[in-house]
C-alpha positions in Angstrom: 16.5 13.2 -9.1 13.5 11.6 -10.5 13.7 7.6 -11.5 11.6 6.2 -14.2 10.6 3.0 -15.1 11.5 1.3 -18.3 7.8 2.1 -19.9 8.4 6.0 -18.5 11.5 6.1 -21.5 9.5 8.9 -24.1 8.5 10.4 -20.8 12.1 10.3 -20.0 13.4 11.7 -23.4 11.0 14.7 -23.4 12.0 15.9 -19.7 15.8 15.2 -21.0 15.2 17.9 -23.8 13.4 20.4 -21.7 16.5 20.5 -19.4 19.0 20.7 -22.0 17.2 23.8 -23.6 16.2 25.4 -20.8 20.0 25.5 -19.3 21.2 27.9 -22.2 24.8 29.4 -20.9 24.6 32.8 -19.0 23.7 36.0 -22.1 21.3 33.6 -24.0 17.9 33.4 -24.5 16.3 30.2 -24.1 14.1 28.7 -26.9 11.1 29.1 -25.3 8.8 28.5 -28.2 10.6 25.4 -28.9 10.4 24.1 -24.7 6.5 25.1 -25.1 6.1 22.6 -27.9 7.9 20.2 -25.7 6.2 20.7 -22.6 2.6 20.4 -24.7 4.0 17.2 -26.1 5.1 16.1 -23.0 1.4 16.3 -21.1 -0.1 14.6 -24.0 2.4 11.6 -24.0 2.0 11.5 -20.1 -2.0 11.9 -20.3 -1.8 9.1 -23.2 0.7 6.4 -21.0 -0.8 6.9 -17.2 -4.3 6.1 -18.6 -3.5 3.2 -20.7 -1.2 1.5 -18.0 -1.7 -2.5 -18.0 -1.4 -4.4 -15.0 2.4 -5.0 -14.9 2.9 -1.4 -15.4 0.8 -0.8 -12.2 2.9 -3.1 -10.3 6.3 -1.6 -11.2 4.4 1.9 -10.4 3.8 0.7 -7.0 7.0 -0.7 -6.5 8.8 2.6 -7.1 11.4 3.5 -4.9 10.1 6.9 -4.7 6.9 6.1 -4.0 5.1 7.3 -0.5 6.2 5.2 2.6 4.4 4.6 5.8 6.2 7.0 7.7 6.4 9.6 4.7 2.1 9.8 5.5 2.4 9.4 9.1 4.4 12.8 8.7 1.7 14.4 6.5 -1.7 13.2 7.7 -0.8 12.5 11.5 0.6 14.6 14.5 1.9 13.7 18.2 3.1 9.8 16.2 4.5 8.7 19.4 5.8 4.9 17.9 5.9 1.9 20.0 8.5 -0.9 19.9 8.8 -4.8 20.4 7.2 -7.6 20.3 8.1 -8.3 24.5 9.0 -11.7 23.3 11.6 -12.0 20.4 12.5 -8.4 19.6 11.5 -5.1 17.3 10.6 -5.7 13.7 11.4 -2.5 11.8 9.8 -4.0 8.6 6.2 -2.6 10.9 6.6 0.9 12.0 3.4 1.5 14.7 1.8 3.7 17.5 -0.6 6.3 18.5 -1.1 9.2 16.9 -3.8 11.9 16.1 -5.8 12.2 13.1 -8.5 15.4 13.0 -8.6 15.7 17.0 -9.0 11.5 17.0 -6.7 9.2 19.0 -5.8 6.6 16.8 -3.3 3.7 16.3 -1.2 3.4 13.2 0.5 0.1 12.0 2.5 -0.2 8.9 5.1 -1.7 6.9 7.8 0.5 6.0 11.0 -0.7 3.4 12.9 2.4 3.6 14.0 4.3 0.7 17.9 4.2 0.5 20.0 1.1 0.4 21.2 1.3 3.6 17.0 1.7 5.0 16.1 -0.6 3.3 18.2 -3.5 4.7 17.5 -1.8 8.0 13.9 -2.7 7.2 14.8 -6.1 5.8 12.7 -4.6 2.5 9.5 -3.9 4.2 9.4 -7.8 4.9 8.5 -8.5 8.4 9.8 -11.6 10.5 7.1 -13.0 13.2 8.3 -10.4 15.2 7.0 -8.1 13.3 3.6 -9.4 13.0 3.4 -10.1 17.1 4.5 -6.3 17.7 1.6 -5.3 15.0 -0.9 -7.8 16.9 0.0 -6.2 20.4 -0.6 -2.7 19.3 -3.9 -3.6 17.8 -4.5 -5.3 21.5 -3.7 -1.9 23.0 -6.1 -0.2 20.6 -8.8 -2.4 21.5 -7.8 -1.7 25.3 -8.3 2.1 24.9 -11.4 2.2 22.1 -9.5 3.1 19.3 -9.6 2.9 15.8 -6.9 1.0 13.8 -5.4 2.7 10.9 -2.9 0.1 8.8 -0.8 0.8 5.9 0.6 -2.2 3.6 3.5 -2.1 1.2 5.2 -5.5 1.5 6.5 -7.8 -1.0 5.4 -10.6 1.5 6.2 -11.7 5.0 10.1 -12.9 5.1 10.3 -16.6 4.6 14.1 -17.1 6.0 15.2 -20.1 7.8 14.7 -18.1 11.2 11.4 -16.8 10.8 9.9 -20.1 10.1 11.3 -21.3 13.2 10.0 -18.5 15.2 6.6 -19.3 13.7 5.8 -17.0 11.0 2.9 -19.1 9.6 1.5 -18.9 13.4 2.3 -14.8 14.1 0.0 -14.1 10.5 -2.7 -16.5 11.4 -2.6 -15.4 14.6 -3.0 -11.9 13.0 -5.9 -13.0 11.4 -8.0 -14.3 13.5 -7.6 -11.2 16.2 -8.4 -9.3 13.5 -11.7 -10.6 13.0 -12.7 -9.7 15.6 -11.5 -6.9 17.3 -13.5 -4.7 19.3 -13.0 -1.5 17.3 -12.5 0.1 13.9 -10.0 -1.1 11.5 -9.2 0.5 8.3 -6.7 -0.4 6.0 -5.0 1.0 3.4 -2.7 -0.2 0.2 -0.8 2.4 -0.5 2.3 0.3 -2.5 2.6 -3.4 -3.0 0.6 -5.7 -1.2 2.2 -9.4 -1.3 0.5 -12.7 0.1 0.3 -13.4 3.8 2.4 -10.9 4.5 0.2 -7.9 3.4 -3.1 -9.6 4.6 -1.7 -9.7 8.1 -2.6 -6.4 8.2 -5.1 -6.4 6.1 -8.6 -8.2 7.6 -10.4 -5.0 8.4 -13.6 -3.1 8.2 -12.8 -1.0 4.8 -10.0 -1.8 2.5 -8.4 1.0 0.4 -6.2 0.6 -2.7 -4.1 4.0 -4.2 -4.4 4.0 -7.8 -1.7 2.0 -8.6 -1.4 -0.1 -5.8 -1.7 -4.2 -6.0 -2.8 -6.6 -3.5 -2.3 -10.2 -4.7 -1.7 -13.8 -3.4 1.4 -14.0 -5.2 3.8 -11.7 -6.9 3.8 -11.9 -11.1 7.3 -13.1 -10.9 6.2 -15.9 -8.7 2.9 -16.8 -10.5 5.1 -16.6 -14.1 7.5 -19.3 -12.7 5.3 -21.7 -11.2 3.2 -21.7 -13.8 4.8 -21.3 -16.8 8.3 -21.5 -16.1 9.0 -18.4 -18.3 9.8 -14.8 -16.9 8.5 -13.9 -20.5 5.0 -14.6 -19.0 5.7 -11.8 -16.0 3.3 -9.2 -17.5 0.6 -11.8 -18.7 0.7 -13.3 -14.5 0.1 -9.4 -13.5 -3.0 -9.8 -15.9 -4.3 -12.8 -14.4 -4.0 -12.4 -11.2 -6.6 -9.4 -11.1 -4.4 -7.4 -8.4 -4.8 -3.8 -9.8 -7.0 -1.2 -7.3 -10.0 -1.6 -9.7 -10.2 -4.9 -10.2 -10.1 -6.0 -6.3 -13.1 -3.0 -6.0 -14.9 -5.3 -8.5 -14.3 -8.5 -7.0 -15.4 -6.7 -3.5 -12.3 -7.6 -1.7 -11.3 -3.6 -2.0 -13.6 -0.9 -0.7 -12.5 2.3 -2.5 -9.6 3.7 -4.6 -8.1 6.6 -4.4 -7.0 8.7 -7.1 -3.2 9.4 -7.8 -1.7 12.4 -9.4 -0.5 12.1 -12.7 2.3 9.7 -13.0 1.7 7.9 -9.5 1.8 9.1 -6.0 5.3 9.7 -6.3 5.0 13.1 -8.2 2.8 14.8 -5.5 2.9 13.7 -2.4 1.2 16.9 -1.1 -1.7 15.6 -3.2 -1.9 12.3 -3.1 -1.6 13.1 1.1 -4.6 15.1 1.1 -6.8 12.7 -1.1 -5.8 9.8 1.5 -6.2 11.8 4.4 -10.3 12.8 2.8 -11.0 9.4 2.3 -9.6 8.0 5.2 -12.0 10.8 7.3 -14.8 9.6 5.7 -14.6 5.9 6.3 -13.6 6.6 10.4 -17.0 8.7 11.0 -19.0 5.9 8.9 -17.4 3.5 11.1 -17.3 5.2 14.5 -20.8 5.4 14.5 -21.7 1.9 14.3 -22.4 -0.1 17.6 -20.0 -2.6 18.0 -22.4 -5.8 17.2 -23.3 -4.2 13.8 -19.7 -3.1 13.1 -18.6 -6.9 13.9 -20.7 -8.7 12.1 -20.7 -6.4 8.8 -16.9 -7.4 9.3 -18.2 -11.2 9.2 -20.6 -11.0 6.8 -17.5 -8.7 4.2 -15.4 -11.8 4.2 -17.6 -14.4 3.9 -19.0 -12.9 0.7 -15.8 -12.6 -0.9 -15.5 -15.3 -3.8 -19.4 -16.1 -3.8 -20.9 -18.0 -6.5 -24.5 -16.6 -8.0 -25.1 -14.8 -4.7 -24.5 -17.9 -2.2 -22.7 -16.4 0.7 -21.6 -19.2 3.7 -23.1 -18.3 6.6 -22.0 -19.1 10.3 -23.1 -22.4 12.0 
């Protein structure tokens, strides 16, 4: 059963009459002139929505509960995913899924955040957002990577990093700066890829890497719309015009150069086809490894330096290190 969002309605409407004339009772024929008209209609109200979608609209897309998880492209892209558990300090997060894998005859090491798709998954996951845990289990992988030479592959979807009583007294302000700054400056590749929501600290702790790809409809913000509305306006009127603001979509982080690359969804979001949208992430995520792997490791670093110290530059000024 497909879901759609409450801007998906004429979409909605269309696909309802298709059905209802296409399930004629057993002896009769089926209009089928009448479900070609509809099924022209319906491409050309679907062509006219998906590229016309505002920021908001983008957001619910990449919030869909359909949409491609983590493990739904480890399955896919990857073979011999052999995940890893535990933080050896506190416990297993399983807001972060992670572990080796294979990727075109390459040894890798996925990390991810993963919110599960039914109800019941998704409190498993605590909604894809991660206690410290979570984020000292990602770290220690990416430790391991760097132990064995191999690239890092992460995958953000997270409404943010969970901000519950216990987390913040198990240090989840530490576990994500602590994220960052290993990050920074570990020894081998790091790619990373929004494929969902990306939310505040939580997303970024998984984020600092060499090459930052956004899905079409993806969003990587500071702040969630809903949050940004009621700070500053107190209004969740103002929901749609925060999305705006906040320049979170794919194409407007590519032009502010905190994003890398977007890659294209099918029609309707990545939901519709994952076969396609699987083989589009898997292409670009080929690419960006064999640019990477061929860059010495003091070249590789420091292009990793000089990416965020660029970002948010002022008529070409960029810090540089003291």
């Amino acid at each position: 059963m497909r879901d759609y969002l409450e801007f998906e309605k004429p979409i909605r409407e269309i696909e309802e009459k298709i059905e209802k004339l296409a399930a004629v009772p057993a002896g009769k024929s089926a209009p089928q002139d009448e479900i070609r008209k509809l099924r022209m209609k319906l491409a050309q109200v679907e062509q006219t929505l998906y590229n016309k979608l505002n920021p908001w609209q983008r957001t619910q897309l990449a919030r869909h509960p359909q949409r491609p998880s983590t493990l739904d492209y480890i399955s896919y892209l990857f073979r011999d995913f052999l995940e890893l558990h535990g933080d050896r300090s506190f416990g297993d997060d399983r807001a972060i899924v992670g572990g080796f894998a294979r990727f075109n005859d390459r040894s890798i090491m996925i990390i991810g955040h993963q919110k599960g798709k039914t109800l019941k998954e998704r409190m498993q996951r605590n909604f894809g957002m991660p206690n410290p845990e979570g984020y000292r289990k990602a770290l220690r992988l990416m430790k391991m990577a760097e132990k064995f030479g191999r690239p890092v592959v992460t995958f953000i979807d997270t409404p943010g990093a969970y901000p519950g009583i216990g987390a913040e007294e198990r240090g989840q302000a530490e576990a994500i700066a602590r994220n960052l700054y290993v990050m920074s400056r570990l020894a081998v590749p790091i790619i990373s890829i929004v494929i969902g929501e990306g939310g505040s600290g939580g997303a970024l702790a998984l984020g600092v890497s060499d090459r930052v790809l956004m899905l079409e409809h993806a969003v990587y913000s500071v702040i969630s719309p809903e949050g940004c509305a009621a700070i500053l306006w107190d209004d969740p009127a103002k929901v749609p015009d925060a999305a705006s603001a906040l320049k979170m979509t794919a194409k407007d982080l590519v032009d502010l150069r905190i994003a890398d690359e977007v890659i294209p969804e099918p029609l309707g979001g990545a939901h519709r086809d994952l076969n396609a949208i699987t083989d589009r992430v898997a292409k670009s995520l080929s690419n960006q490894l064999s640019q990477l792997n061929d860059l010495p490791l003091a070249q590789l670093l420091a292009q990793r330096d000089q990416k965020y110290r660029s970002i948010g530059a002022i008529d070409g000024l960029v810090a540089t290190p003291q």
